[in-house]
Structures are given as structure tokens and as C-alpha cells.
TIGU-637919 format. One record per residue (C-alpha): residue in three letters; z, y, x. Coordinates in nm, 3 decimals. Layout:
N
PT   code        c3        c2        c1
PT    ALA         Z         Y         X
...
END
This chain:
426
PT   code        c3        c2        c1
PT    UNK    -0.623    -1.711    -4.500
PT    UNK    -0.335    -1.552    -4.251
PT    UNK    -0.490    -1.436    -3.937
PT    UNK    -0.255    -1.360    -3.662
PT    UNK    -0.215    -0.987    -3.569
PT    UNK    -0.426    -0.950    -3.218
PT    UNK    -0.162    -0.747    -2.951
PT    UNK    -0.260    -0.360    -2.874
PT    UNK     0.012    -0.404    -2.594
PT    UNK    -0.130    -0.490    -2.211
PT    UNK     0.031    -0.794    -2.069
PT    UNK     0.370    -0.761    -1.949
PT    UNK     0.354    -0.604    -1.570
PT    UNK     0.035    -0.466    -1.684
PT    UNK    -0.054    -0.109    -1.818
PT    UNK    -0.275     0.108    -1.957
PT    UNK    -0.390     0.353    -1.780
PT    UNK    -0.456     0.716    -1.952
PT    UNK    -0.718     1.001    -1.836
PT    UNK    -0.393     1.257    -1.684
PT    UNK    -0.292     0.980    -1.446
PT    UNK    -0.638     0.870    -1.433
PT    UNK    -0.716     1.179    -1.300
PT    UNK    -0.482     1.196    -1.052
PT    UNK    -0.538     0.785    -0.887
PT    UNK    -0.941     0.948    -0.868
PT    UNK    -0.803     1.216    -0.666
PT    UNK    -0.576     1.042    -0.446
PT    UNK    -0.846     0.768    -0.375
PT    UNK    -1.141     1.000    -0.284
PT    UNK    -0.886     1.176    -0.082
PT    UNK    -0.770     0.863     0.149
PT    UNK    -1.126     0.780     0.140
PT    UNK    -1.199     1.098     0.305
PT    UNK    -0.908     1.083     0.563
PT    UNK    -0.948     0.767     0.677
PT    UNK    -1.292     0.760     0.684
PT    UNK    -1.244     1.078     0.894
PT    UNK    -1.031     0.868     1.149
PT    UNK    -1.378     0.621     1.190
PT    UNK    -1.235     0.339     0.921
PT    UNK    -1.529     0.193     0.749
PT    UNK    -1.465     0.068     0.399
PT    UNK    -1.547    -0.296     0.295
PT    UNK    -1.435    -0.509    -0.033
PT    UNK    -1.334    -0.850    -0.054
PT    UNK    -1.297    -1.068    -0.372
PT    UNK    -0.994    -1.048    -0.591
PT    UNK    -0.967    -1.478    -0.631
PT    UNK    -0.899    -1.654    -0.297
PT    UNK    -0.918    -2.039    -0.221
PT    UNK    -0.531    -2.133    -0.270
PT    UNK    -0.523    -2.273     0.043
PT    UNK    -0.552    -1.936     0.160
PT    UNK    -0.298    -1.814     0.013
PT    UNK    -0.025    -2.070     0.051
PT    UNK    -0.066    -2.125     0.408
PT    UNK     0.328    -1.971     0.466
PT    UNK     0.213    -1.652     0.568
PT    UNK     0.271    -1.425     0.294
PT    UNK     0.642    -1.456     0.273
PT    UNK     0.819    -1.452    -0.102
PT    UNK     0.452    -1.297    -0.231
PT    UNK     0.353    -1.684    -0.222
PT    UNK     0.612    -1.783    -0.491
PT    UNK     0.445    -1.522    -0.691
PT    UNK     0.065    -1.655    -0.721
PT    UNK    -0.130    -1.650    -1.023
PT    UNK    -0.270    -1.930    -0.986
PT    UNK    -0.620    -2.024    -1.141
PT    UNK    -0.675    -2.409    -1.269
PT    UNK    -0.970    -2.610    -1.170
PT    UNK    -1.258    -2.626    -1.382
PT    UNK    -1.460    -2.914    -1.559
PT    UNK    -1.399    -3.226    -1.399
PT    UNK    -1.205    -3.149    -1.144
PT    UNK    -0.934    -3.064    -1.340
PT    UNK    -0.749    -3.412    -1.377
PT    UNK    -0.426    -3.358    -1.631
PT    UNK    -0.372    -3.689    -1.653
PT    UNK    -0.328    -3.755    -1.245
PT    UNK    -0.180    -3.415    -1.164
PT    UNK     0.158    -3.412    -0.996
PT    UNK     0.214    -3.108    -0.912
PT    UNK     0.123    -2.747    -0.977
PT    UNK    -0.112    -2.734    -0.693
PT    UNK    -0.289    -3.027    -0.785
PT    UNK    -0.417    -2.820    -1.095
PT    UNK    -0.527    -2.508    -0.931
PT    UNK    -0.764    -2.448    -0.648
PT    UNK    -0.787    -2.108    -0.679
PT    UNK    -0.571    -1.762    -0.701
PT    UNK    -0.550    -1.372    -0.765
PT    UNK    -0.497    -1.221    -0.434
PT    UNK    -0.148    -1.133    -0.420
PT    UNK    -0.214    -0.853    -0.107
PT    UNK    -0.556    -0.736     0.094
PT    UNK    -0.414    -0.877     0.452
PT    UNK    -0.490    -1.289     0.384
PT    UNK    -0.837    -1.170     0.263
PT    UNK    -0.931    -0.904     0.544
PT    UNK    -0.841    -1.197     0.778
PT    UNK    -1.098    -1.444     0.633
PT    UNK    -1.336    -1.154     0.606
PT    UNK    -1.332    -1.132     0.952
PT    UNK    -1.364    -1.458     1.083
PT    UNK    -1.676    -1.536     0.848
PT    UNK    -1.840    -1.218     0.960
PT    UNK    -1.729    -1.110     1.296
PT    UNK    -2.038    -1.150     1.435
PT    UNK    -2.189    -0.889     1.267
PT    UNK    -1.904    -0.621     1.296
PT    UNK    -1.812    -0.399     1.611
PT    UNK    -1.520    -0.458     1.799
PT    UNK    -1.293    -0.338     1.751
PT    UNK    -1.333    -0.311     1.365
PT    UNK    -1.150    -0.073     1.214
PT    UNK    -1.142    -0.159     0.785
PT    UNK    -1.074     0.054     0.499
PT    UNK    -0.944    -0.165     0.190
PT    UNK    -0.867    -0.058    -0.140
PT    UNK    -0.839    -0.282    -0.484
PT    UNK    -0.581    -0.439    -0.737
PT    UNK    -0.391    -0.762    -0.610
PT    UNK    -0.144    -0.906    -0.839
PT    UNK     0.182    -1.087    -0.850
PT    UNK     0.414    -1.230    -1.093
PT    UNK     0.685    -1.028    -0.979
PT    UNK     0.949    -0.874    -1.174
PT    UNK     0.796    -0.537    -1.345
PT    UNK     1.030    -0.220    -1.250
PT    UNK     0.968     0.168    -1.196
PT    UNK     0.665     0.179    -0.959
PT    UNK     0.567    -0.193    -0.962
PT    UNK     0.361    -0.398    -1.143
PT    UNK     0.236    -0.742    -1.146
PT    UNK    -0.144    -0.592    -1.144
PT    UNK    -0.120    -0.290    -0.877
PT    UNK    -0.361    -0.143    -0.626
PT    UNK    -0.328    -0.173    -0.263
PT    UNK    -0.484     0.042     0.039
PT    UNK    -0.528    -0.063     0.371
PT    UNK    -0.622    -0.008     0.706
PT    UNK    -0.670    -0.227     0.969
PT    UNK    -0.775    -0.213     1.338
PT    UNK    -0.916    -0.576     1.423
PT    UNK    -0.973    -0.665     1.813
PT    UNK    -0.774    -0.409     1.947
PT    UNK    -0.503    -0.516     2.214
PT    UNK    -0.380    -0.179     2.298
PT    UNK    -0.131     0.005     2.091
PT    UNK    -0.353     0.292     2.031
PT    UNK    -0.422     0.063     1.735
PT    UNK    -0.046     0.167     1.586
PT    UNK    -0.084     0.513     1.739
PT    UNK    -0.443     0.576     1.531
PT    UNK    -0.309     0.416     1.193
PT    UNK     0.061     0.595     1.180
PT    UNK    -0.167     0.935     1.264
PT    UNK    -0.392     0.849     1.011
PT    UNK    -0.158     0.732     0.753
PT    UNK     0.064     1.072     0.741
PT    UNK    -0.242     1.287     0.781
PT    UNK    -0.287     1.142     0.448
PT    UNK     0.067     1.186     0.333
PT    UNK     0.079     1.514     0.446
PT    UNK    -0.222     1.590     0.289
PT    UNK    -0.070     1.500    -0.043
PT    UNK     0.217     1.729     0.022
PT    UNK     0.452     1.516     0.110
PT    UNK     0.740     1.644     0.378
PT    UNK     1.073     1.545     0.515
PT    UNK     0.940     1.166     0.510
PT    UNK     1.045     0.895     0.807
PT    UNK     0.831     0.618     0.964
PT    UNK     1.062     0.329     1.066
PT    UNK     0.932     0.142     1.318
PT    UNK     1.053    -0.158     1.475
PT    UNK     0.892    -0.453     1.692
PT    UNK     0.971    -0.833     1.616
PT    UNK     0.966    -0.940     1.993
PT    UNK     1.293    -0.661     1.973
PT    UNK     1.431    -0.817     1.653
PT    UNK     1.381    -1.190     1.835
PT    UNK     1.527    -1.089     2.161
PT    UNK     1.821    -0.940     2.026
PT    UNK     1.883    -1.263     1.823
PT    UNK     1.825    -1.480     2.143
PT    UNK     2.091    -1.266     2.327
PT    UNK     2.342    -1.287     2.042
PT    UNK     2.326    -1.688     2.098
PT    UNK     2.120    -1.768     1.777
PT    UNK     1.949    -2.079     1.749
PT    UNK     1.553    -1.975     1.759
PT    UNK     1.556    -2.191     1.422
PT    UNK     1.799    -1.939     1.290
PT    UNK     1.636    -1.640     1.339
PT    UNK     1.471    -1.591     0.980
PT    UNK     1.775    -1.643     0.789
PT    UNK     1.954    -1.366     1.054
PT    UNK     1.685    -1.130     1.003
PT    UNK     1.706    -1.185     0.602
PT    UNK     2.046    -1.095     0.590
PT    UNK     1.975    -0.822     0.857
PT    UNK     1.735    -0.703     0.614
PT    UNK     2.009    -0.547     0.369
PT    UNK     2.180    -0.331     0.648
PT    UNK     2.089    -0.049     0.442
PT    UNK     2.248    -0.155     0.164
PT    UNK     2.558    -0.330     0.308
PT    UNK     2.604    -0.171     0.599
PT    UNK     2.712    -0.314     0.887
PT    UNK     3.026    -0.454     0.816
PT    UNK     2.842    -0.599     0.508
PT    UNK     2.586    -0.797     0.762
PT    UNK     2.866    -0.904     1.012
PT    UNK     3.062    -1.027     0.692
PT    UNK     2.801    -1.218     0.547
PT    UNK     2.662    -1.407     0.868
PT    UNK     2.994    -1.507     0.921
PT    UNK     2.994    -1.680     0.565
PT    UNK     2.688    -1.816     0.611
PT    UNK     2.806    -2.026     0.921
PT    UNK     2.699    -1.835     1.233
PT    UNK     2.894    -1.893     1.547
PT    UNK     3.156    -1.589     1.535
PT    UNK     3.078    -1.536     1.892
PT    UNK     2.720    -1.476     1.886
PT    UNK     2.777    -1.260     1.539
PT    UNK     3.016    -1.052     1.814
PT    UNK     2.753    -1.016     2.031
PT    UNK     2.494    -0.939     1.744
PT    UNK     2.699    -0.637     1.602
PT    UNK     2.801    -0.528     1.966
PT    UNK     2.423    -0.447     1.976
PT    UNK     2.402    -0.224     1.702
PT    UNK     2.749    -0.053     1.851
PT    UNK     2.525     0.039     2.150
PT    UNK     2.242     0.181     1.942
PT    UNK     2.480     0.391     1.782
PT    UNK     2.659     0.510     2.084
PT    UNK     2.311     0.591     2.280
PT    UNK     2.119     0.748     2.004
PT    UNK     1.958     1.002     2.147
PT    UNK     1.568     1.099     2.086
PT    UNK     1.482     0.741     2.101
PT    UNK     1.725     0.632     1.888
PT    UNK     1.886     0.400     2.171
PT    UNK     1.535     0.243     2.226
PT    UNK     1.574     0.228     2.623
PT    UNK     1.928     0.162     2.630
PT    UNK     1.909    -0.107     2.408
PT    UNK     1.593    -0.217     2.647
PT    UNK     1.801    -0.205     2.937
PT    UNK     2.046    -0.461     2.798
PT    UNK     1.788    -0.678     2.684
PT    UNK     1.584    -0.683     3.023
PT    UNK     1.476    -1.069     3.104
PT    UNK     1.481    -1.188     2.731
PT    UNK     1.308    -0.926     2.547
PT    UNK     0.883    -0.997     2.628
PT    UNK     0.746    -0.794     2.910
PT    UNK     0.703    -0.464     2.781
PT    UNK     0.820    -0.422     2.431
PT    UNK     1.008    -0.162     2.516
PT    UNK     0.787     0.080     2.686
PT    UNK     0.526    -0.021     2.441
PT    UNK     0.706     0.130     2.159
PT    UNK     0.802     0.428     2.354
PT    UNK     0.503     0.506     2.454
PT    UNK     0.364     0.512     2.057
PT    UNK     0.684     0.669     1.917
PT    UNK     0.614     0.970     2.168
PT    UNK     0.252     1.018     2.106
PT    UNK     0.213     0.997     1.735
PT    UNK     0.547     1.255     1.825
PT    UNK     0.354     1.490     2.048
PT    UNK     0.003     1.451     1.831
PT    UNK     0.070     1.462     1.474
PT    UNK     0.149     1.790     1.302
PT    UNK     0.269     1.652     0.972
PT    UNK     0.641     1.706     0.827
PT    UNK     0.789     1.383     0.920
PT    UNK     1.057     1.205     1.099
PT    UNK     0.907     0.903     1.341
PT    UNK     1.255     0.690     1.428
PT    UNK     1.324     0.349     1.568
PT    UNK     1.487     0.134     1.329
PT    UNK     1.644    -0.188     1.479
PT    UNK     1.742    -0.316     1.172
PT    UNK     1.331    -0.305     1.017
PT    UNK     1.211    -0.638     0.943
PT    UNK     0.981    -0.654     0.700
PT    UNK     0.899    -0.965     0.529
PT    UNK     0.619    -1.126     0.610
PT    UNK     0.604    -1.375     0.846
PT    UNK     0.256    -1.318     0.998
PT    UNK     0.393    -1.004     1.166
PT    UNK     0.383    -1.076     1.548
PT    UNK     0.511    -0.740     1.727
PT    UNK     0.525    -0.354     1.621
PT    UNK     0.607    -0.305     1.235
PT    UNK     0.646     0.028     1.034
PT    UNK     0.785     0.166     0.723
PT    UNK     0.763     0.490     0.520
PT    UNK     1.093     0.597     0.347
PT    UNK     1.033     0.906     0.084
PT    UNK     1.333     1.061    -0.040
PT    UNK     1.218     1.102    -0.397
PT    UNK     1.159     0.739    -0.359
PT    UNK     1.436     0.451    -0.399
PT    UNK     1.224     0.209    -0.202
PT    UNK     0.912     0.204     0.063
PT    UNK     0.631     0.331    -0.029
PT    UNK     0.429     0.183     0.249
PT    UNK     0.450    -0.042     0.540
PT    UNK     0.272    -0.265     0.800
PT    UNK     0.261    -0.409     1.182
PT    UNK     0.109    -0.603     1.405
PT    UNK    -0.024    -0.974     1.316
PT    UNK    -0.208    -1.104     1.592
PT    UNK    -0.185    -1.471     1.485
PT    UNK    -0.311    -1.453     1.145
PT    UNK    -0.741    -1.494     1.175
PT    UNK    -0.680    -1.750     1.465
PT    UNK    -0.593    -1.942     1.186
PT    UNK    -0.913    -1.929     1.024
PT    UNK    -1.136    -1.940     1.377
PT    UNK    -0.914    -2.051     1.608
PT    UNK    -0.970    -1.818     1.844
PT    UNK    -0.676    -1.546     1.904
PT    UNK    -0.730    -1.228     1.750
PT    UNK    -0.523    -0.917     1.783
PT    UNK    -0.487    -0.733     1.477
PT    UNK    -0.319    -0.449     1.269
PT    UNK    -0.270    -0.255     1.000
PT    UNK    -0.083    -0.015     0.774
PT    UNK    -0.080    -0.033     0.382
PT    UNK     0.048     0.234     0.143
PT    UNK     0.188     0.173    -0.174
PT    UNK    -0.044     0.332    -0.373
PT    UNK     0.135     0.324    -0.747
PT    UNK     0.434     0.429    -0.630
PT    UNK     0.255     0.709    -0.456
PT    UNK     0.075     0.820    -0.777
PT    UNK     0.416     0.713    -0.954
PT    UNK     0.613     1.011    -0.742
PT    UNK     0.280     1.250    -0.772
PT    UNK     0.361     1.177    -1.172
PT    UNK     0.708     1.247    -1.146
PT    UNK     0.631     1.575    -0.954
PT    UNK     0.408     1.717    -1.223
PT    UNK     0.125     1.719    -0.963
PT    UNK    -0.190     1.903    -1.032
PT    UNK    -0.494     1.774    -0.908
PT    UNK    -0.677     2.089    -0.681
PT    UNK    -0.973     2.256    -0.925
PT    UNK    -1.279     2.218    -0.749
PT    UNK    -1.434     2.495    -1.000
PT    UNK    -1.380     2.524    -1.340
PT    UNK    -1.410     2.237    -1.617
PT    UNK    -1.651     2.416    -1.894
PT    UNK    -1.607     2.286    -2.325
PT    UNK    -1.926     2.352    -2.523
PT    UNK    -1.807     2.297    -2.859
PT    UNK    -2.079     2.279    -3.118
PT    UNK    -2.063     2.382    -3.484
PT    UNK    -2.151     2.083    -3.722
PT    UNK    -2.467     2.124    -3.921
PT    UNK    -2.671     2.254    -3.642
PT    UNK    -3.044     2.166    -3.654
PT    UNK    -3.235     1.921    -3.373
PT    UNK    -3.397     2.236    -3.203
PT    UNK    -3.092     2.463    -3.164
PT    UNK    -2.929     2.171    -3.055
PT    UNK    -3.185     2.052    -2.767
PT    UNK    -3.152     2.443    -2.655
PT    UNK    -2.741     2.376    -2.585
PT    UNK    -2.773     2.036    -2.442
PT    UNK    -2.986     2.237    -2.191
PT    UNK    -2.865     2.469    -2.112
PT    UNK    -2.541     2.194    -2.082
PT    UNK    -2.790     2.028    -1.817
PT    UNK    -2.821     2.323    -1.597
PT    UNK    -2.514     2.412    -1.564
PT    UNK    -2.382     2.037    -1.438
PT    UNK    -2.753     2.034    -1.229
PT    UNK    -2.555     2.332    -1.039
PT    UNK    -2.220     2.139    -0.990
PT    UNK    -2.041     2.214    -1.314
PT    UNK    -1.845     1.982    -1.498
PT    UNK    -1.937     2.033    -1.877
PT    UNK    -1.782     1.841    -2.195
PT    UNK    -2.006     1.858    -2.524
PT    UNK    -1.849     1.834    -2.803
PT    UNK    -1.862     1.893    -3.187
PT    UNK    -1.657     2.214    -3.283
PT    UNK    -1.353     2.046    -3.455
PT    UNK    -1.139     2.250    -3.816
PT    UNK    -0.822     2.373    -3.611
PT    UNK    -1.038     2.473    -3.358
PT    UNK    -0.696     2.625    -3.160
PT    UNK    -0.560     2.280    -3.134
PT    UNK    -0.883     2.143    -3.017
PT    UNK    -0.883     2.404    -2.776
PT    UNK    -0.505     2.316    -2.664
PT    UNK    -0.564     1.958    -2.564
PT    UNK    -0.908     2.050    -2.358
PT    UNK    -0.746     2.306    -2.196
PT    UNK    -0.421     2.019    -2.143
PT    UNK    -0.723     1.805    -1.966
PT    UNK    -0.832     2.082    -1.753
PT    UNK    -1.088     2.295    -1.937
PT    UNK    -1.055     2.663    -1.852
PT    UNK    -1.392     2.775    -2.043
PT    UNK    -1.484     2.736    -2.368
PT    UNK    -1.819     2.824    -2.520
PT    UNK    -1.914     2.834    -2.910
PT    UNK    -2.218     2.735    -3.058
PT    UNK    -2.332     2.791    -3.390
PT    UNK    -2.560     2.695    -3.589
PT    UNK    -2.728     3.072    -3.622
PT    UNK    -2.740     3.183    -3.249
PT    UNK    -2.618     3.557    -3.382
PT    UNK    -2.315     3.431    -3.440
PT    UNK    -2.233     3.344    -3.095
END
């Protein structure tokens, strides 16, 4: 009878994981546990499957298209009356940590202080298309400060986000940061439509790679008034021409005084020039008019890391006040900062990082043959050593002992001990 060959391959998006970069994601995770913990972030876990509801509520942006969805069980999965895809599945893989921190809260808020600031970390998936540094099954980290009003909520998670950045060695990196009551009042200057302002910001999104002319070109083909696409650009000529420390912040502000909400301006001043005057990690902290980000639960400030070694983010976040009223109905403020924690380890990879010794890593290697008693006296003396903090591998003592040795001392192991079966050999 033909059986069918099972697949050794993980799915596609999905990978294997093997004991170097193993290593390594342990390291990295105990160490933003550490930080953040440091910066009074308390760590909590949520489950990875999420009523679909949930997660199609038009908050997560694009991420929604890319649900794995789970179908109804039993009876209540009806083929013969389904319609549509939905009507099959009443259940989903996360696809990021934000939807489920913000049911999290409203179903135990009364048991939390305020305000709450979480520690997240765990895989989410999406059926995205796999590339360098993203997967469909990847883990997320995040911190968020629930119940906080005040923008020492952005001030305490940028601080505490390149504490940990800089405590992985990173330098030279930038935080964009950006507000969307900026982005919205700009628009509403320019004479967009408030209906319009998603598909403006979309195409505002690719400034980076388009540049300017590239935005004003494509607005106009997309049908936007030429005057207020004018005006729009005629914004961005001011940034430029008023750069300064801010980055044109103020100036831009000044322009904008009676449409942009009360305060935006100051508001982002006032964090751009404290995280400035606190922090003491390499980095660049810079307004960015043209940061967007994409999900539309983002209500005011929003921030981005760019790493050079990096073609893309590696981390990002804002404001999203808005988002557990819709579970409680009862306004919220909240926000929080995520970093991209594969393409962290992904750069870490690239870089040949090394992963601190905390001590050395100790091989007993054991000759075959070796009778129960000699044998109890190594395992031991094995024990004592890791009762005292070592890290100890057992092992049976191999032919080529030299290439044994090689690939122990390629996972870490700087001492080797023999053991033979007649203790005057060793």
C-alpha cells in the first residue's frame, strides 16, 4: 500500500527554530523582561484565539484581511446555510497583542491599578506574505500604559523602549514621532473632505519612498482638488524651510492655530524635549509629519523606530484612546509601544551577536562502558556543580572526540571534563 511521504518542512511563513538563535530570542526576552519590568510594567498573558468579532471590528487596519480564521465546531458549523466566510468561523489567531490587551482590560479593570501599565509578549499570526524578518507566526512585545491621560505615558514608554535598544547595542537609531490630530489638521487646512482623509494619509504614507513630488503626483491622479493638494505640499515646504531642533514642529503649529486640537502642538514638544533631555541612549528623537502608521485605532501621538541595518521598522506604536470604550463603553485613554521582536533577533543574527557569558558552560563527557557506581559518582559531582550556578551538559564521550569537542564548544562550552571508566585515567 503507498503511503504518502509526511512533510519535515514547517508550514510556509513558519520556521523552525534552532538552539544558536534559540539562544539568542532567550536572551533578548529575559532582557526586555528585565528593563521593562524595571520601568514598573507588570507582565500579563492573554489567549492566542480571539472571538472574531473582536478582531474584525475595523480596527486593525490591513492585519484584518489577514486572519486565520478558526471554523465553528459541531453543530454550529452549518455548510449547507453558510454564505459567507464569516458565517463559518467564530473564532481567530490573534493577528497583534493590542485588540486583546483591550478586552483584557475591560473584563478585569476592576481588579488592576490605574493606571496599568502591561508587559505583553507571545506569537500572533497573519497570513501575510513571508519575507526577510516576517513571518506569518511571529512574536510580538508590548507595552502599554492604560488610564493615563497625561503624556508622561509616551514619555515613560519611548524611555523605556530605547533603554532596551540601547541595551542591545543598538546606536545611531531614530524615533519618528508624529500625532494624528497633526496629520488631520493639516488635511482639514489643505481643503480635504474629512471623508478623504484615510486615502490622503495612505498615499502620504509612501513619502519615503516617492518623495514628495511622488505624493503631490499621485493625489492629483487620484482626483484631489489641485488646490487643496497646493496647499497640502505648501505644508511640507514650510517644514522644510523651518527645520530647526523641532523639525518645524512650532512653525508648522503656528500655521495651523484654530484647526489643529487645543494643544497638540505643545504636547508633542513637551515629550520630544524630555525623552531629549532624559534618555542617554544613542538615538535620534525627530518629528516626522509624514508618520502615519496604519492602524486606525490610533487617536493622537504615534512613534516609529527606523534602524539603519534595517530596510523597514522595527517597532512602532501611539496613542488609542478609543479602542476599550468599545468593549465597556466608558472612555479610556490608552497607549503603547511594540517592538518588532524577529526582526530584532533577525539583525542580532545578521550581526553575529554573542549572547553575554554569565560564567562558563561546563561538558562532562563520559567514556562508554562505565559501571553504575562510577557513574552515580559523576552525575554528582554534575549536581553540585549546577547546585552552585553552573551550567553542566552530560554526555557520553563520542569516537572523534575533537569534533565532539568542536560543536560543544560552537554552543558555548568552554570546559570540558573526561571521565573514564578507571578514575586513574582521568
Amino acid at each position: 500500500m503507498f503511503v504518502m511521504a509526511m512533510s519535515k518542512k514547517p508550514v510556509t511563513g513558519m520556521k523552525d527554530i534552532l538552539p544558536a538563535e534559540m539562544q539568542i530570542r532567550d536572551y533578548v526576552i529575559s532582557l526586555i523582561k528585565e528593563t521593562y519590568k524595571g520601568f514598573g510594567f507588570t507582565q500579563i498573558e492573554t489567549p492566542c484565539v480571539e472571538t472574531i468579532g473582536n478582531l474584525s471590528n475595523k480596527q486593525g487596519g490591513e492585519n484584518e484581511k489577514l486572519i486565520f480564521k478558526i471554523m465553528k465546531r459541531g453543530e454550529k458549523l452549518d455548510l449547507e446555510h453558510a454564505k459567507e466566510e464569516n458565517d463559518l468561523a467564530d473564532s481567530g489567531l490573534r493577528y497583534d497583542l493590542t485588540v486583546p490587551l483591550a478586552r483584557f482590560y475591560s473584563n478585569n479593570a476592576s481588579v488592576l491599578p490605574k493606571p496599568f501599565k502591561a508587559l505583553q509578549i507571545g506569537p500572533v499570526w497573519r497570513a501575510d506574505r513571508p519575507q526577510k524578518g516576517r513571518f506569518r507566526q511571529f512574536y510580538q512585545c508590548d507595552i502599554d500604559i492604560l488610564g493615563d491621560p497625561s503624556n508622561l505615558a509616551e514619555i515613560e514608554l519611548i524611555l523605556a523602549t530605547t533603554t532596551l535598544l540601547g541595551k542591545l547595542d543598538f546606536k545611531g537609531f531614530k524615533i519618528h514621532i508624529n500625532d494624528r490630530r497633526i496629520l488631520k489638521a493639516m488635511a482639514q487646512y489643505s481643503g480635504f473632505a474629512p471623508e478623504q482623509f484615510d486615502e490622503v494619509f495612505i498615499i502620504l504614507d509612501k513619502m519615503d519612498k516617492i518623495g514628495k513630488d511622488g505624493v503631490k503626483d499621485e493625489l492629483l491622479q487620484s482626483g484631489f482638488a489641485a488646490k487643496a493638494v497646493e496647499t497640502y505640499m505648501g505644508l511640507f515646504d514650510l517644514l522644510e524651510q523651518n527645520r530647526g531642533e523641532d523639525g518645524g514642529l512650532m512653525a508648522l503649529g503656528t500655521v495651523l492655530e484654530g484647526v489643529a486640537e487645543d494643544g497638540a502642538f505643545e504636547n508633542l514638544k513637551q515629550i520630544v524635549d524630555s525623552v531629549r533631555a532624559t534618555s542617554d541612549v544613542d538615538f535620534e528623537l525627530v518629528f516626522d509629519p509624514t508618520l502615519v502608521r496604519g492602524m486606525s485605532y490610533y487617536t493622537g501621538t504615534i512613534f516609529e523606530i527606523e534602524v539603519p541595518q534595517f530596510g523597514s521598522s522595527v517597532g512602532g506604536g501611539g496613542r488609542y484612546d478609543e479602542m476599550i470604550g468599545k468593549f465597556t463603553n466608558m472612555p479610556t485613554c490608552a497607549c503603547g509601544f511594540s517592538i518588532g521582536f524577529e526582526r530584532i533577533v533577525t539583525i542580532l543574527l545578521d550581526n553575529h551577536f554573542e549572547v553575554p557569558a554569565k560564567g562558563g558552560k561546563t561538558a562532562y563527557l563520559i567514556e562508554k562502558g562505565m559501571d553504575s557506581g562510577r557513574l552515580c559518582e559523576v552525575l554528582k559531582e554534575a549536581q553540585k556543580e549546577r547546585a552552585e550556578g553552573g551550567q553542566v551538559l552530560v554526555s557520553m564521550m563520542n569516537k572523534n572526540k575533537k569534533f565532539q569537542k568542536e560543536q560543544l564548544t560552537a554552543e558555548g562550552y568552554t570546559q570540558f571534563r573526561e571521565f573514564y571508566k578507571n578514575p586513574l585515567k582521568n
